[in-house]
Backbone as CSV, one residue per row, in Angstrom:
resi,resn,N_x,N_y,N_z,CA_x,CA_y,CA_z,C_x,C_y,C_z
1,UNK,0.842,-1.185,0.000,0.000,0.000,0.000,0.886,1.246,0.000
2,UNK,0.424,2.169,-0.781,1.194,3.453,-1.008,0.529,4.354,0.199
3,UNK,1.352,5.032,1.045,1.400,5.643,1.650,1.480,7.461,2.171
4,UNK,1.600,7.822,0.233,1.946,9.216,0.498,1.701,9.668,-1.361
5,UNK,1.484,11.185,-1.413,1.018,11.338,-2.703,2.512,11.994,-3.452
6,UNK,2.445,12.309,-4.678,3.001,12.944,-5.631,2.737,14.126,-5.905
7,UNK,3.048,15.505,-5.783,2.656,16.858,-6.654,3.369,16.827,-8.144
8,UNK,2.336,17.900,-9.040,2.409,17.862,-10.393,3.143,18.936,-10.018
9,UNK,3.686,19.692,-9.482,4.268,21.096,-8.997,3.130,22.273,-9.423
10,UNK,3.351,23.140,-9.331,2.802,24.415,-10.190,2.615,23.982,-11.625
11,UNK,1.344,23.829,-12.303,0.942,24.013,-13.641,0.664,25.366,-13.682
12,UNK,1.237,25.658,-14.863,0.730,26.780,-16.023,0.420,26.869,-17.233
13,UNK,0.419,25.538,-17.515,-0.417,25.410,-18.891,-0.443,23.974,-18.814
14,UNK,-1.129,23.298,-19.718,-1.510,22.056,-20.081,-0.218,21.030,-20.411
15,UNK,-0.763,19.897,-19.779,0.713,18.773,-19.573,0.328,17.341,-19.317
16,UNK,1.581,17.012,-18.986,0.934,15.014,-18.491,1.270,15.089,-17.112
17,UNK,0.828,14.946,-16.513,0.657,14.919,-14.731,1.568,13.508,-14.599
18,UNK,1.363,12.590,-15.086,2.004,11.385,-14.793,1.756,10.171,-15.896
19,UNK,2.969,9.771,-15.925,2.887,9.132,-17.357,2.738,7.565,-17.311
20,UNK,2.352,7.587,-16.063,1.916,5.748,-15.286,0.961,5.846,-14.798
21,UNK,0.034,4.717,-14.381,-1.166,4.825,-13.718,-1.038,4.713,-12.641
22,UNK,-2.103,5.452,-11.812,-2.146,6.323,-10.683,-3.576,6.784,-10.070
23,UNK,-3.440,6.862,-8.908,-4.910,7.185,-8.271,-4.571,8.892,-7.710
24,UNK,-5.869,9.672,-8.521,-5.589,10.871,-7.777,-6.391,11.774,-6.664
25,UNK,-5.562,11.964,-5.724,-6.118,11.789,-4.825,-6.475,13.619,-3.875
26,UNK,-6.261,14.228,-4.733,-6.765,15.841,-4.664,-6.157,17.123,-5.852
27,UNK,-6.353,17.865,-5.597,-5.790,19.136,-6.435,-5.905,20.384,-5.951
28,UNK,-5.504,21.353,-6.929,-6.110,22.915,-6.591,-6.010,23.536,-7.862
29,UNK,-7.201,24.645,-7.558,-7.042,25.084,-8.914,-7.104,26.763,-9.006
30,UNK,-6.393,27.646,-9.624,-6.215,29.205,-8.786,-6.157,30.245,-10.321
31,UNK,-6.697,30.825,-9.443,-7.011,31.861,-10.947,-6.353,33.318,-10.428
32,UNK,-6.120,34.218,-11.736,-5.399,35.413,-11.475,-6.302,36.438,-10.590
33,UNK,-7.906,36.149,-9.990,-8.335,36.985,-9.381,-9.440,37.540,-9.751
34,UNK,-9.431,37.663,-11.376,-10.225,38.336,-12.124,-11.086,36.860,-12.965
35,UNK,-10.044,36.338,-14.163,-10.461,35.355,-15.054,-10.771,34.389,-14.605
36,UNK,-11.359,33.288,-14.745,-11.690,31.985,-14.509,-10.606,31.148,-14.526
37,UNK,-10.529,29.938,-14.558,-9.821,28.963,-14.735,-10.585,27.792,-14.885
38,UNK,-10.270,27.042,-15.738,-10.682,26.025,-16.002,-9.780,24.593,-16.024
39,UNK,-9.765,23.453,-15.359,-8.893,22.452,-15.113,-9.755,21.322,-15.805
40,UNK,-9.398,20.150,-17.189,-9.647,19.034,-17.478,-8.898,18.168,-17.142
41,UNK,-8.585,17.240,-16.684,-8.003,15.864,-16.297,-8.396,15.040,-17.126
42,UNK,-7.852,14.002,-18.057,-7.664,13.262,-18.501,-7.209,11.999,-18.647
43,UNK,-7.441,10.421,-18.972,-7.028,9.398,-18.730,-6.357,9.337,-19.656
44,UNK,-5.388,9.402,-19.671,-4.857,9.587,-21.228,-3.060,10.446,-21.069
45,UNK,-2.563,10.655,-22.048,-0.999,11.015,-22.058,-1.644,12.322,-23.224
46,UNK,-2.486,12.411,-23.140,-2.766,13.828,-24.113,-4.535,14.025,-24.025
47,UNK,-4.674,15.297,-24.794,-6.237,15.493,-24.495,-7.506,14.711,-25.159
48,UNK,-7.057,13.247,-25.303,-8.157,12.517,-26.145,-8.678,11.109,-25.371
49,UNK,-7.768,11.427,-24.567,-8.593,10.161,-23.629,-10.032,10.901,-22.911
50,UNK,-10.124,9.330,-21.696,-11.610,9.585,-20.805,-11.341,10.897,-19.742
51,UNK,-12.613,11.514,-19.951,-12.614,12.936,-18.781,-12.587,12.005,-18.016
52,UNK,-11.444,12.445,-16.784,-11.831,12.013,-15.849,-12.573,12.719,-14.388
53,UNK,-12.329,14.032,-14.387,-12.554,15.337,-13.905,-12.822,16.539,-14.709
54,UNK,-13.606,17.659,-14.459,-13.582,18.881,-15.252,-13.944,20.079,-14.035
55,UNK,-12.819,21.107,-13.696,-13.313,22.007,-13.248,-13.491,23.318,-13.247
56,UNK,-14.472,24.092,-13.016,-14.277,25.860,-13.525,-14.397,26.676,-12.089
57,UNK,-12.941,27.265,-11.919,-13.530,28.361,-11.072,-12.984,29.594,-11.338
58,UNK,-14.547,30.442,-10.823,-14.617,31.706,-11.244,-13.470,32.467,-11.139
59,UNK,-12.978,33.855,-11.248,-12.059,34.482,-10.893,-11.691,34.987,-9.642
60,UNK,-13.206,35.562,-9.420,-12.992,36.650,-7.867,-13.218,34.845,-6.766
61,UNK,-13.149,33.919,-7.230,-12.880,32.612,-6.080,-11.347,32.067,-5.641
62,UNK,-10.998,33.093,-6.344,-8.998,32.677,-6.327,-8.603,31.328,-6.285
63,UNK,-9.118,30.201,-5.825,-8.870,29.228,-5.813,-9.719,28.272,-5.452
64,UNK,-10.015,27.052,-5.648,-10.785,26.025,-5.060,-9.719,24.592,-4.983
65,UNK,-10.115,24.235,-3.707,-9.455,22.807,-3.872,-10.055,21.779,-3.178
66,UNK,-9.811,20.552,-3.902,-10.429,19.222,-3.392,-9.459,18.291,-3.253
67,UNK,-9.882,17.857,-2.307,-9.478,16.346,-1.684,-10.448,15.105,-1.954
68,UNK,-10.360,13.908,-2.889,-10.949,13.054,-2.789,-10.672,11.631,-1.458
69,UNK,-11.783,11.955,-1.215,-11.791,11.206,0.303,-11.862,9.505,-1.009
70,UNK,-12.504,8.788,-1.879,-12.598,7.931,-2.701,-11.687,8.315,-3.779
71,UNK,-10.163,7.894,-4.256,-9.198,8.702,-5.044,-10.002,7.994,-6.722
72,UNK,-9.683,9.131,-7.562,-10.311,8.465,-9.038,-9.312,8.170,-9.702
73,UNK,-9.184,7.236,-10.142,-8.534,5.892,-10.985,-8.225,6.361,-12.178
74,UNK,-6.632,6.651,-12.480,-6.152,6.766,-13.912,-5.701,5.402,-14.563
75,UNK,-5.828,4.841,-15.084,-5.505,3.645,-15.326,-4.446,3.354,-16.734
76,UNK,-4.448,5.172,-17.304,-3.357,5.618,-18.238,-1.907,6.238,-17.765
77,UNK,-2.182,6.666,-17.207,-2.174,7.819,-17.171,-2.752,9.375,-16.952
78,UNK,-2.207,10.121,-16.293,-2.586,11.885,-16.308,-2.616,12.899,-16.833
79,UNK,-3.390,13.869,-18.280,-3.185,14.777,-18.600,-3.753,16.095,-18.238
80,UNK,-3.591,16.718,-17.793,-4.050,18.122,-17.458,-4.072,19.483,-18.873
81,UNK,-5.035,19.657,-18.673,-5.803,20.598,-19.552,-5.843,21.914,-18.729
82,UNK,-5.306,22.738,-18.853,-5.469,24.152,-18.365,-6.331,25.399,-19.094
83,UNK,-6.569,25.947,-19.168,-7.131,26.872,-19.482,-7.441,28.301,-19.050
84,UNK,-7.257,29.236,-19.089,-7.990,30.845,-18.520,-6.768,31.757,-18.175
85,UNK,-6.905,32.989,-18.624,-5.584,34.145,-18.253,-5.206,33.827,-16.738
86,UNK,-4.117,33.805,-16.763,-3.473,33.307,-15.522,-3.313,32.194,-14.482
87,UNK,-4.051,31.468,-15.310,-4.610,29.785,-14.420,-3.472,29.169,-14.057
88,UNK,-3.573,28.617,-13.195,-2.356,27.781,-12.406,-3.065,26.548,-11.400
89,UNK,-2.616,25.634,-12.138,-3.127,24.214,-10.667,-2.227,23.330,-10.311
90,UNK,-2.664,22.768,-9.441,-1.585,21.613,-8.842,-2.470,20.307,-8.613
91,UNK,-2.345,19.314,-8.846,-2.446,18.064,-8.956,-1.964,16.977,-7.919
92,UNK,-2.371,16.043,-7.410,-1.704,14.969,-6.091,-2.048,14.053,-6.677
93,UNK,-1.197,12.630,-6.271,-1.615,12.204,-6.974,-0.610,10.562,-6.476
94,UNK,-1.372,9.253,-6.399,-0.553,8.159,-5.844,0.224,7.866,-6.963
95,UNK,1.152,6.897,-7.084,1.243,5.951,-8.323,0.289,4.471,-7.985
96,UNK,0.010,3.386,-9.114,-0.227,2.473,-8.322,-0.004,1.381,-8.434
């Protein structure tokens, strides 16, 4: 049993979170204040696999973050989809 998670570090634009399969097990997602941000997760090593997550938060919310108490199952792999002026997220994440 794995015992401890992985950070994707600081995202600023769209990437592969992890290029093995993996259970992920929270994030955050932070906007410049003003613009939105938008975060897709992906099963997949690029943006054509299964959504596995999709999130939007507003601007004036600066950030939202979750913890999955039940972690969701990459079974590819991790791609992260970024989106919105100034968006920045971070990703956790087991191997498994």
């Amino acid at each position: 049993m794995v015992n401890f998670s992985s950070s994707s570090g600081l995202l600023t634009g769209s990437g592969i979170v992890s290029r093995l399969p993996c259970l992920l097990t929270g994030l955050e997602v932070i906007t410049n204040g003003t613009d939105a941000a938008t975060l897709i997760l992906y099963n997949s090593l690029d943006n054509s696999g299964k959504v596995l997550a999709k999130y939007v938060v507003v601007g004036a919310e600066l950030s939202k973050e979750i913890d999955y108490a039940i972690p969701l199952q990459a079974t590819v792999g991790v791609y992260a989809a970024l989106s919105g002026t100034g968006a920045n997220a971070i990703v956790y994440f087991t191997p498994e």
